[in-house]
PyMOL Python script that loads the backbone (N, CA, C, O; Angstrom):
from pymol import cmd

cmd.read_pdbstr("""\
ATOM      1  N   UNK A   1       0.839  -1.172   0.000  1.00  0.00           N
ATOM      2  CA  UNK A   1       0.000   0.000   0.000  1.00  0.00           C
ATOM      3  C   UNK A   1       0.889   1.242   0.000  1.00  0.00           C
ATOM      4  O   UNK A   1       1.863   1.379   0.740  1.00  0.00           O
ATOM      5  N   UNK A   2       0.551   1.954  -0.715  1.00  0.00           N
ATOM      6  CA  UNK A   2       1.708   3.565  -0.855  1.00  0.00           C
ATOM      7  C   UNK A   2       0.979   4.159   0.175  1.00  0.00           C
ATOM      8  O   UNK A   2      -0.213   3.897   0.337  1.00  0.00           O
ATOM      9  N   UNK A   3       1.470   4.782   0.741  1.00  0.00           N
ATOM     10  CA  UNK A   3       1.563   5.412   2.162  1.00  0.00           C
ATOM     11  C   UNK A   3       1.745   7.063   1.875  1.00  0.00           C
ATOM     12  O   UNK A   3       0.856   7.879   2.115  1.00  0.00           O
ATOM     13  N   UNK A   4       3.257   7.450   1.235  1.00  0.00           N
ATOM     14  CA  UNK A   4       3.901   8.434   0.861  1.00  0.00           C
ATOM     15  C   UNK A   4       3.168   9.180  -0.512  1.00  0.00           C
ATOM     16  O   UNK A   4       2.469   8.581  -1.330  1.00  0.00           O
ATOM     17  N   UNK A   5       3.554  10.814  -0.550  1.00  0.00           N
ATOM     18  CA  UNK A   5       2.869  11.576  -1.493  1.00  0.00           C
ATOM     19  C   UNK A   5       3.769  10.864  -2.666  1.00  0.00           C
ATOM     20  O   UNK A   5       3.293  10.568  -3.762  1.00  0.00           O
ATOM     21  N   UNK A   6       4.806  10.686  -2.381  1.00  0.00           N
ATOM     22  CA  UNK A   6       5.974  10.326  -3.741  1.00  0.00           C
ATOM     23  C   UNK A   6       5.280   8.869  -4.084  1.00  0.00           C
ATOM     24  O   UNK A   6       4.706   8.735  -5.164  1.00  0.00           O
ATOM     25  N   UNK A   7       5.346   7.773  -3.135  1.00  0.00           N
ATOM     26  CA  UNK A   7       4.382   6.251  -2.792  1.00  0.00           C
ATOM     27  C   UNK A   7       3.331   6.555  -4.178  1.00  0.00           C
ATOM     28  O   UNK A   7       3.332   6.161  -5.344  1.00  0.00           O
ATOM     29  N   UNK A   8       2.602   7.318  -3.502  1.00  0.00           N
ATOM     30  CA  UNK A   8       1.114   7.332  -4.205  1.00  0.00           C
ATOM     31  C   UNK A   8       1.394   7.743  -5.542  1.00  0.00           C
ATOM     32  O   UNK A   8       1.161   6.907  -6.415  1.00  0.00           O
ATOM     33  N   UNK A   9       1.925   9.049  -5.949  1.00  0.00           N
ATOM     34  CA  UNK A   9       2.193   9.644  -7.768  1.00  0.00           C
ATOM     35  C   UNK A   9       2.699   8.415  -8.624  1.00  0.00           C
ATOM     36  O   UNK A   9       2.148   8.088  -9.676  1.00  0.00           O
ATOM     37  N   UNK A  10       4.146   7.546  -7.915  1.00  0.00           N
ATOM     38  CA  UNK A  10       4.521   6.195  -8.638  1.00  0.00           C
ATOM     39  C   UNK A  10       3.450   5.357  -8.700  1.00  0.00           C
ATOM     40  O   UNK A  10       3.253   4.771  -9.765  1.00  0.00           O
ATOM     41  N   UNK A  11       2.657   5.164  -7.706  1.00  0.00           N
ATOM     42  CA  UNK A  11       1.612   4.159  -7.909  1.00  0.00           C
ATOM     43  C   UNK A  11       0.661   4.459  -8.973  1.00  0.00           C
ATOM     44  O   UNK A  11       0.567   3.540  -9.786  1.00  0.00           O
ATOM     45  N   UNK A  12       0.016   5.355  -9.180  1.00  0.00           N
ATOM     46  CA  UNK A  12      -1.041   5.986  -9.961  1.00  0.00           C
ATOM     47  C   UNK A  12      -0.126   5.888 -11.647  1.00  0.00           C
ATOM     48  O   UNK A  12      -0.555   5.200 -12.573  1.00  0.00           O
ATOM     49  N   UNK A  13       1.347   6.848 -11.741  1.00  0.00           N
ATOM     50  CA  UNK A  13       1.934   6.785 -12.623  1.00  0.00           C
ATOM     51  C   UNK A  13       1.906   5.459 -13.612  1.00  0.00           C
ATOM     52  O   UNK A  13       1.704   5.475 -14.826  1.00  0.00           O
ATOM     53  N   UNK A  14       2.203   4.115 -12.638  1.00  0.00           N
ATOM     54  CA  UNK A  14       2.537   3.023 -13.034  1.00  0.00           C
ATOM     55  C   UNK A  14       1.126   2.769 -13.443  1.00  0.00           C
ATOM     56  O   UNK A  14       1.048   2.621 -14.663  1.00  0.00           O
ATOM     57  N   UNK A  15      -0.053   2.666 -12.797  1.00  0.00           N
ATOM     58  CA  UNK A  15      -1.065   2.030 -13.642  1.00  0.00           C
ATOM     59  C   UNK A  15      -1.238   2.659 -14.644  1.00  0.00           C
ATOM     60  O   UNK A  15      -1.271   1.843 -15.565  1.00  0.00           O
ATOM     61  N   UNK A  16      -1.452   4.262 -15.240  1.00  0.00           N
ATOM     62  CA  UNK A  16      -1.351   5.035 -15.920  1.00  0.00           C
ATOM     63  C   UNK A  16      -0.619   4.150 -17.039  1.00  0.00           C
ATOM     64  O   UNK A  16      -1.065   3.469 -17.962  1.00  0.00           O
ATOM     65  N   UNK A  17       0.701   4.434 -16.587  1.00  0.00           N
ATOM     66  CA  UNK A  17       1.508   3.635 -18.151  1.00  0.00           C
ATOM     67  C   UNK A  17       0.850   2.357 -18.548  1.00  0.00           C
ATOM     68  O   UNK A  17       0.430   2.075 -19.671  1.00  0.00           O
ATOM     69  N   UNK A  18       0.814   1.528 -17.329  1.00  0.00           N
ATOM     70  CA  UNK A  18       0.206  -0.124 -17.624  1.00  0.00           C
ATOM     71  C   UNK A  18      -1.079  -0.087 -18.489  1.00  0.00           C
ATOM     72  O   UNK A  18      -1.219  -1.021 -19.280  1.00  0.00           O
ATOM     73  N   UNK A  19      -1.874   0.709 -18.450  1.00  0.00           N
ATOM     74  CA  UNK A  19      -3.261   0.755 -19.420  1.00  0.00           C
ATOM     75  C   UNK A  19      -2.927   1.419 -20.618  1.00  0.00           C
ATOM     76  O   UNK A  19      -3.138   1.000 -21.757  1.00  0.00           O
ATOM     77  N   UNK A  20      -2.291   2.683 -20.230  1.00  0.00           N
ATOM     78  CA  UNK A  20      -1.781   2.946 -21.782  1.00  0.00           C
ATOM     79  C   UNK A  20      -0.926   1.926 -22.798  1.00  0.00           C
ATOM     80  O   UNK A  20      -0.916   1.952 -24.028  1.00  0.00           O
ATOM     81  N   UNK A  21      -0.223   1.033 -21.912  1.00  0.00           N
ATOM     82  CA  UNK A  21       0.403   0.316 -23.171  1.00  0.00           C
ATOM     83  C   UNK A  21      -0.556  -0.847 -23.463  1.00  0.00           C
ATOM     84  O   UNK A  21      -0.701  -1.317 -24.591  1.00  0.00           O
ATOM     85  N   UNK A  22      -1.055  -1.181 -22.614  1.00  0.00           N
ATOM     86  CA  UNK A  22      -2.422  -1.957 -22.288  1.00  0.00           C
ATOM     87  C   UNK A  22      -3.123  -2.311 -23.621  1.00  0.00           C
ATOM     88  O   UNK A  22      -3.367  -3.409 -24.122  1.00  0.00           O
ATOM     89  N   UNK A  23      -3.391  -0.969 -24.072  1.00  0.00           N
ATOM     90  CA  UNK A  23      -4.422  -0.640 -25.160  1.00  0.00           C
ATOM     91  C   UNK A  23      -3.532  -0.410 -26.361  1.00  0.00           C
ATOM     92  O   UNK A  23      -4.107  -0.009 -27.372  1.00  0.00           O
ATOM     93  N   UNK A  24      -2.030  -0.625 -26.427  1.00  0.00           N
ATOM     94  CA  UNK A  24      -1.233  -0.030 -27.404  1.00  0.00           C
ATOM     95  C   UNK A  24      -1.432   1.139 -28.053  1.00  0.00           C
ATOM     96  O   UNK A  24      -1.583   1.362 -29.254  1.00  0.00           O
ATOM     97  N   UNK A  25      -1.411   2.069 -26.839  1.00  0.00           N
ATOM     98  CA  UNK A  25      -1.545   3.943 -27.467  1.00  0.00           C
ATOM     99  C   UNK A  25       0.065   4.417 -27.152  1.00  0.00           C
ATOM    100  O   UNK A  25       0.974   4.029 -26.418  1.00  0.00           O
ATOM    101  N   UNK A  26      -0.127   5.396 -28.065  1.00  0.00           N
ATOM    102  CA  UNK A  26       1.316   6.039 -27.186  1.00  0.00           C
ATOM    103  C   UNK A  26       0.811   7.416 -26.659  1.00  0.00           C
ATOM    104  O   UNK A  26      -0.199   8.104 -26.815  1.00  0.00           O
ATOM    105  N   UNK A  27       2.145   7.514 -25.863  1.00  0.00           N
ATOM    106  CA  UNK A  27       2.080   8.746 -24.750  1.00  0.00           C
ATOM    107  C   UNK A  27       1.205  10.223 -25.723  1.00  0.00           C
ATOM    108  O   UNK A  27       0.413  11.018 -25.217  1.00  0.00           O
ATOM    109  N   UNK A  28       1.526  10.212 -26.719  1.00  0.00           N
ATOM    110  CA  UNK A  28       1.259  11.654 -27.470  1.00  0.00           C
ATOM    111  C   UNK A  28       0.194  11.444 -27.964  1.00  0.00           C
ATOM    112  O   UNK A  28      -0.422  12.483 -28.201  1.00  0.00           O
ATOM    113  N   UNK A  29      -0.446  10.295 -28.304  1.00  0.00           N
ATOM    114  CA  UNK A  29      -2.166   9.877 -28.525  1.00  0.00           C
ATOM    115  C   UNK A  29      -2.876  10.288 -27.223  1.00  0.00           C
ATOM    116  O   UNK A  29      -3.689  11.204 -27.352  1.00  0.00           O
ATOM    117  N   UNK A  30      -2.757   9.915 -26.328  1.00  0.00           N
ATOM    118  CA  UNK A  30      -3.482  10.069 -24.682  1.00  0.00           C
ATOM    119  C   UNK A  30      -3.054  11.455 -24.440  1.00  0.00           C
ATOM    120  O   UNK A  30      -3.878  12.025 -23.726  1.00  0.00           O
ATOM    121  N   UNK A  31      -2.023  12.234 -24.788  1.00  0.00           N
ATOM    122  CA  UNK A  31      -1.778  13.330 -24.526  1.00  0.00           C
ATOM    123  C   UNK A  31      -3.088  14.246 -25.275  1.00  0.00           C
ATOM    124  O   UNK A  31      -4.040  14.847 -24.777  1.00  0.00           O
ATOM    125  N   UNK A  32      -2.734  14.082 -26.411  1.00  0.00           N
ATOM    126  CA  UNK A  32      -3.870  14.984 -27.330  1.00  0.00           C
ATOM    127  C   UNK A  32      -5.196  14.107 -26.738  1.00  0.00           C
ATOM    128  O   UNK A  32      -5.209  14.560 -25.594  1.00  0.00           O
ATOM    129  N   UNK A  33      -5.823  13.569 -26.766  1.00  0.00           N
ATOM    130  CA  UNK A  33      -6.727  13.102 -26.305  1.00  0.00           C
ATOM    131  C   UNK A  33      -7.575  13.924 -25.116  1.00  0.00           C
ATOM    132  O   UNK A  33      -8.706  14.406 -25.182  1.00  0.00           O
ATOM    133  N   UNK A  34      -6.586  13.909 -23.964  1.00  0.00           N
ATOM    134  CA  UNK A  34      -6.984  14.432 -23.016  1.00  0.00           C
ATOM    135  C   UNK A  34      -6.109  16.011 -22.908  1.00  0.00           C
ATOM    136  O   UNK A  34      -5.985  16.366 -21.736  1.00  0.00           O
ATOM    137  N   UNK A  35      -5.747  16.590 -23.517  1.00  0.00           N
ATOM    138  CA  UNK A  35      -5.838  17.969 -23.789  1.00  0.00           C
ATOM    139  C   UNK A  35      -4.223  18.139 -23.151  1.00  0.00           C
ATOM    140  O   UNK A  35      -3.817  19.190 -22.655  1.00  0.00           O
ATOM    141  N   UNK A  36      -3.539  17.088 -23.255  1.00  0.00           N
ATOM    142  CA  UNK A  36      -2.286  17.393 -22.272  1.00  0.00           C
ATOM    143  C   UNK A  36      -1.261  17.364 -23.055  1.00  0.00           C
ATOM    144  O   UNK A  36      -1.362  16.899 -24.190  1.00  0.00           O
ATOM    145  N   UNK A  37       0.147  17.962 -22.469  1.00  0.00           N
ATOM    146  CA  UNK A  37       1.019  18.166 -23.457  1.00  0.00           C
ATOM    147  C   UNK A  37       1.443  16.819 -23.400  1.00  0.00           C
ATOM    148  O   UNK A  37       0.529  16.099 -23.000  1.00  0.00           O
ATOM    149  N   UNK A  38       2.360  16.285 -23.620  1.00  0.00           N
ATOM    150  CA  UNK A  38       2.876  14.813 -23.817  1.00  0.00           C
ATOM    151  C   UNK A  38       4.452  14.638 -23.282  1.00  0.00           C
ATOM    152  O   UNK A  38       5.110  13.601 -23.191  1.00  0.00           O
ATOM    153  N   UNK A  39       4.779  15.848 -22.999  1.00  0.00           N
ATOM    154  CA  UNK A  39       5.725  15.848 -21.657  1.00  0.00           C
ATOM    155  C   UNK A  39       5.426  15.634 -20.617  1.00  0.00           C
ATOM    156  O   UNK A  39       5.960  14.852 -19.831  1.00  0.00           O
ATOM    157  N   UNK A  40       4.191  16.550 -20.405  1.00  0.00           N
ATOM    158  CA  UNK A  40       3.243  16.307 -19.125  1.00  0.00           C
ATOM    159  C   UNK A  40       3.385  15.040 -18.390  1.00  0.00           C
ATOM    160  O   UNK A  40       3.990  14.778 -17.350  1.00  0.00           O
ATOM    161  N   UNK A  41       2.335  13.967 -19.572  1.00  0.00           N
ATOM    162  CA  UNK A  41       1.906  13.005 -19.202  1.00  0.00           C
ATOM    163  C   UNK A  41       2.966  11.964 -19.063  1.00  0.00           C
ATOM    164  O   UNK A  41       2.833  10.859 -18.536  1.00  0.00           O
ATOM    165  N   UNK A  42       4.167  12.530 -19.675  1.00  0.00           N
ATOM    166  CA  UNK A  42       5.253  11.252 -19.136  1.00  0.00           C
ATOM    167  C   UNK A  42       5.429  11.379 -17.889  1.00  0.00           C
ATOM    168  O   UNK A  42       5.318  10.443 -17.097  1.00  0.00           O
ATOM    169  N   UNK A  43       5.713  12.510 -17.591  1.00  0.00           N
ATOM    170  CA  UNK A  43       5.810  13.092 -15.814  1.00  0.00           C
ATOM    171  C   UNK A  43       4.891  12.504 -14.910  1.00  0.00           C
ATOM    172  O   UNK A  43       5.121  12.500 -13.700  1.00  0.00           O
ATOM    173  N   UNK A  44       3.574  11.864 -15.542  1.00  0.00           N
ATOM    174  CA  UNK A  44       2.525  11.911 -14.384  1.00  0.00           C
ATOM    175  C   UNK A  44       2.747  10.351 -14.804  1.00  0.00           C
ATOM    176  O   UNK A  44       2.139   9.581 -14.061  1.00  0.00           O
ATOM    177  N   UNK A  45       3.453   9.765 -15.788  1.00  0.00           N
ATOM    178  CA  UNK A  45       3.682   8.512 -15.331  1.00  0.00           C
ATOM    179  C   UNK A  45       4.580   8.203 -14.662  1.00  0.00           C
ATOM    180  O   UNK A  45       4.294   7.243 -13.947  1.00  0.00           O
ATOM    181  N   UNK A  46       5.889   8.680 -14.503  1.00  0.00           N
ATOM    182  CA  UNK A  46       6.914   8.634 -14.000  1.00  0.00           C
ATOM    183  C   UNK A  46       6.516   8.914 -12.386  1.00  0.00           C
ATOM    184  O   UNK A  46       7.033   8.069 -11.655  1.00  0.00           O
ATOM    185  N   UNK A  47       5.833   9.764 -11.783  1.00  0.00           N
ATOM    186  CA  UNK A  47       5.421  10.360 -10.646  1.00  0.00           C
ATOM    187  C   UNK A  47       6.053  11.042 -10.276  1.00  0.00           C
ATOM    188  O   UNK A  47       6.445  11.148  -9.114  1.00  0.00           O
ATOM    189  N   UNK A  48       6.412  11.931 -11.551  1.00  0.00           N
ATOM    190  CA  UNK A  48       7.444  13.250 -10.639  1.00  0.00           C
ATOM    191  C   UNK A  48       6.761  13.791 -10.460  1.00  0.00           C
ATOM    192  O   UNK A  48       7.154  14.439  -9.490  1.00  0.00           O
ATOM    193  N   UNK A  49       5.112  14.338 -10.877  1.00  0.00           N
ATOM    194  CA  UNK A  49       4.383  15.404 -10.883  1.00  0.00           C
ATOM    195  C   UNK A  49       3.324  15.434 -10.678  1.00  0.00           C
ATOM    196  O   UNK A  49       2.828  14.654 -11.491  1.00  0.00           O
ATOM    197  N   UNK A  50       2.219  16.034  -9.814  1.00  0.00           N
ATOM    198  CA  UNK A  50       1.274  15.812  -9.070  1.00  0.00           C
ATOM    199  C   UNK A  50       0.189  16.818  -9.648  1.00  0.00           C
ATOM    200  O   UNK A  50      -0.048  17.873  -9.061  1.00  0.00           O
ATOM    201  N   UNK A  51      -0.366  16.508 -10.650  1.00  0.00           N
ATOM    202  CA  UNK A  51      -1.052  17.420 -11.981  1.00  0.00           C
ATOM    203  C   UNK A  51      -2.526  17.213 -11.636  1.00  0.00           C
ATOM    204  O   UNK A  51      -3.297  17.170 -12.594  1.00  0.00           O
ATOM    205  N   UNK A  52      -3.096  17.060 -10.242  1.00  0.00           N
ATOM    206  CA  UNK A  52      -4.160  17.532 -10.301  1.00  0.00           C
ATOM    207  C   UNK A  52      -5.104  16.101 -10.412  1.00  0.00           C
ATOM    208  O   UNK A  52      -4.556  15.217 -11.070  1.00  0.00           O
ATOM    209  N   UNK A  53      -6.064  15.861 -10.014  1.00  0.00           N
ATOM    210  CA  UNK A  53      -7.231  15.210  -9.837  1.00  0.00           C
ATOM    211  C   UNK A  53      -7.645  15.142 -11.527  1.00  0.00           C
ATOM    212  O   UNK A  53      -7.443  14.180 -12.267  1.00  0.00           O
ATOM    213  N   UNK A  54      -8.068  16.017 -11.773  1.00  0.00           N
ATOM    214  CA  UNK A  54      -8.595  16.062 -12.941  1.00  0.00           C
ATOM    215  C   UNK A  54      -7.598  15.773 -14.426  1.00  0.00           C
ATOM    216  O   UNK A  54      -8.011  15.227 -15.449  1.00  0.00           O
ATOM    217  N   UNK A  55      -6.774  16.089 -14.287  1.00  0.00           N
ATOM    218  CA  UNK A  55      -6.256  15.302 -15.321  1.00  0.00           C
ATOM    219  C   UNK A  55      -5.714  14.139 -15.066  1.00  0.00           C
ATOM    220  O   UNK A  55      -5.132  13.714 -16.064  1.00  0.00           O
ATOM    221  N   UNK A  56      -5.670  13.653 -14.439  1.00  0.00           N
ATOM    222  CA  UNK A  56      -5.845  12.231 -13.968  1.00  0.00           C
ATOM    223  C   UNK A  56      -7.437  11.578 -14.820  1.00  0.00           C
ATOM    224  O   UNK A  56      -7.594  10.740 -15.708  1.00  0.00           O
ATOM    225  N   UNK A  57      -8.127  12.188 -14.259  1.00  0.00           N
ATOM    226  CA  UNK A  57      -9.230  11.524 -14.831  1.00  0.00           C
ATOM    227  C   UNK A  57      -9.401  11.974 -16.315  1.00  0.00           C
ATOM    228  O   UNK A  57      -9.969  11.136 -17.015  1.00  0.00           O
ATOM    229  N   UNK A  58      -9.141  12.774 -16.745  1.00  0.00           N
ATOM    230  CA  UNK A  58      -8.769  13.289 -18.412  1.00  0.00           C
ATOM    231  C   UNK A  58      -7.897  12.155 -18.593  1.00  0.00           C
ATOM    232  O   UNK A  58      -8.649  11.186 -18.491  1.00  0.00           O
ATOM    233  N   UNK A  59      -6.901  11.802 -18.774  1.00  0.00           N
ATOM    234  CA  UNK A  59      -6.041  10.551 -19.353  1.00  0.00           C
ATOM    235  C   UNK A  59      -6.314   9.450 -18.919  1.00  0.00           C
ATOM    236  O   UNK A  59      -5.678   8.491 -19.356  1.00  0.00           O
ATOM    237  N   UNK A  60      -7.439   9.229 -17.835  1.00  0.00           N
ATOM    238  CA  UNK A  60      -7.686   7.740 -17.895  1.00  0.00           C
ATOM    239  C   UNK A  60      -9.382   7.848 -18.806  1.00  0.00           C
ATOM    240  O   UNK A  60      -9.817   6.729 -19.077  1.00  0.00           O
ATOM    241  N   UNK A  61      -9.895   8.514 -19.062  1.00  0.00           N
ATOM    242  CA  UNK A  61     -10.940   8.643 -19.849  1.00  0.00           C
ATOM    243  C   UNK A  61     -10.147   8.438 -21.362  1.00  0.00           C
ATOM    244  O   UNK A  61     -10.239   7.442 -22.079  1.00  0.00           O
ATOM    245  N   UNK A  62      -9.388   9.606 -21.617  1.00  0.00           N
ATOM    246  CA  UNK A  62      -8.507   9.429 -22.953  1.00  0.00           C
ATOM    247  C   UNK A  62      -7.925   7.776 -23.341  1.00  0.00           C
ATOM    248  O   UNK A  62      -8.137   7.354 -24.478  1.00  0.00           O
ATOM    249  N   UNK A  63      -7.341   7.076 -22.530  1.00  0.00           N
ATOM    250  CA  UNK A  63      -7.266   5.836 -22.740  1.00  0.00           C
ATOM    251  C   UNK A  63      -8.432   4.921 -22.707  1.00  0.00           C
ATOM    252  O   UNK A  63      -8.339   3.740 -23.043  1.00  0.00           O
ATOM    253  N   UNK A  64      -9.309   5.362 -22.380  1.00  0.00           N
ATOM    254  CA  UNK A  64     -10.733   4.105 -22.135  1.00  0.00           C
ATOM    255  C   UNK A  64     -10.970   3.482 -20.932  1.00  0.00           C
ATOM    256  O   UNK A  64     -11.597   2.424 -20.994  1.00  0.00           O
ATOM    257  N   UNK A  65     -10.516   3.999 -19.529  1.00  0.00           N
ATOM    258  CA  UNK A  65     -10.521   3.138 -18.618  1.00  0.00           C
ATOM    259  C   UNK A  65     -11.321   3.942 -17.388  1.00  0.00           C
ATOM    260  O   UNK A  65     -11.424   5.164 -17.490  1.00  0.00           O
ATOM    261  N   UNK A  66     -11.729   3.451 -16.550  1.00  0.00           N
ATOM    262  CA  UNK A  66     -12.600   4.215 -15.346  1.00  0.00           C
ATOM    263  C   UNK A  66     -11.450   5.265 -14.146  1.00  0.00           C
ATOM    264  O   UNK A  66     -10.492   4.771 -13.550  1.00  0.00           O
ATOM    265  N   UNK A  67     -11.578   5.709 -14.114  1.00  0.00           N
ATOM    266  CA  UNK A  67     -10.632   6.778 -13.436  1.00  0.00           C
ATOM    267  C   UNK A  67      -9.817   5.851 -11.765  1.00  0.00           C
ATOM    268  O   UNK A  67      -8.783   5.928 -11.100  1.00  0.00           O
ATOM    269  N   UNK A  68     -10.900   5.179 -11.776  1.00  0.00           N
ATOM    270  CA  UNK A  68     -10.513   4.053 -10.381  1.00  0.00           C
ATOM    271  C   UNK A  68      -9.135   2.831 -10.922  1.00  0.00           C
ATOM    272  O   UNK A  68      -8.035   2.875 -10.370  1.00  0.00           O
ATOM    273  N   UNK A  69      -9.324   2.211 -11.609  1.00  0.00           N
ATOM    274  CA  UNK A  69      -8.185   1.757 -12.453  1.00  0.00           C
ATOM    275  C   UNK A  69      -6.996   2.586 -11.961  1.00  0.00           C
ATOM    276  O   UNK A  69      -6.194   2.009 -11.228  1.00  0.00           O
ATOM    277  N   UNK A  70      -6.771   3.945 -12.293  1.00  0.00           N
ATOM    278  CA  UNK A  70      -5.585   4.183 -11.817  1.00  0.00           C
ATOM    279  C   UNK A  70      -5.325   4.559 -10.436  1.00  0.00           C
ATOM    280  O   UNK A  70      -4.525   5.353  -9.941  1.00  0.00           O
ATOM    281  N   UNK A  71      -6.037   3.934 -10.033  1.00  0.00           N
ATOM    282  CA  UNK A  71      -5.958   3.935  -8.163  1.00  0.00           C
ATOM    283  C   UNK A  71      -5.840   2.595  -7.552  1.00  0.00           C
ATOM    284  O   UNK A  71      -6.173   2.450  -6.376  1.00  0.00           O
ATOM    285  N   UNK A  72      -5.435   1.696  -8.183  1.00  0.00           N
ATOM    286  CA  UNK A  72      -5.050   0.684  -7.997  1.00  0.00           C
ATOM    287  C   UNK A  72      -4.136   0.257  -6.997  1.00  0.00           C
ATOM    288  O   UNK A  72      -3.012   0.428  -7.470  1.00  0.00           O
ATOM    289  N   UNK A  73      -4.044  -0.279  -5.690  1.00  0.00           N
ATOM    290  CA  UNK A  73      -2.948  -0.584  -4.982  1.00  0.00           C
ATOM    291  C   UNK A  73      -2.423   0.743  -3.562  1.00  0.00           C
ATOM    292  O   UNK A  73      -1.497   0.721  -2.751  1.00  0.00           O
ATOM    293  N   UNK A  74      -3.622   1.842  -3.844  1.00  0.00           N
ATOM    294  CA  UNK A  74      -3.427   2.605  -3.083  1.00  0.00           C
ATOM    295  C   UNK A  74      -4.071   2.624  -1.774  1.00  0.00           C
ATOM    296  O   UNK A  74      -3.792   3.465  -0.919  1.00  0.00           O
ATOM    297  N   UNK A  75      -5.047   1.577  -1.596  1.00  0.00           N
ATOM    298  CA  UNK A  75      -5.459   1.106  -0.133  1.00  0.00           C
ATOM    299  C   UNK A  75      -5.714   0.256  -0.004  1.00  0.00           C
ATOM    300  O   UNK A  75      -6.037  -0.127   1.121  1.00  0.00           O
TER     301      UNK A  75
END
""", "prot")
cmd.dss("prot")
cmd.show_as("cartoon", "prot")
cmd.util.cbc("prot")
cmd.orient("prot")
């Protein structure tokens, strides 16, 4: 269970990537998709960067998946 603010961004990050490749999109498809730059969204897979609730749920909509999916493993 991620515990930590850093814990939690890797956790979220990682499912993030896991569905995106999931579905075989790339980063700059889900980017435009959900209105984000595609630097961005490497960042919010990586978990350097803590971009907000809502685009969270913008790129898991952009990939096809329920916004809970990327909350996977966090309690």
């Amino acid at each position: 269970m991620a515990t930590r603010p850093r814990d939690v961004l890797q956790t979220i990050g990682a499912n993030l990537r896991a569905e995106r490749v999931r579905r075989n999109l790339t980063q700059e498809a889900v980017a435009n998709r959900a209105g984000l730059g595609p630097t961005q969204l490497a960042r919010m897979e990586r978990g350097e960067t803590d971009s907000g609730i809502s685009k969270y749920v913008r790129a898991a909509e952009a990939i096809g998946v329920s916004p809970e999916e990327l909350f996977r493993g966090l309690s």
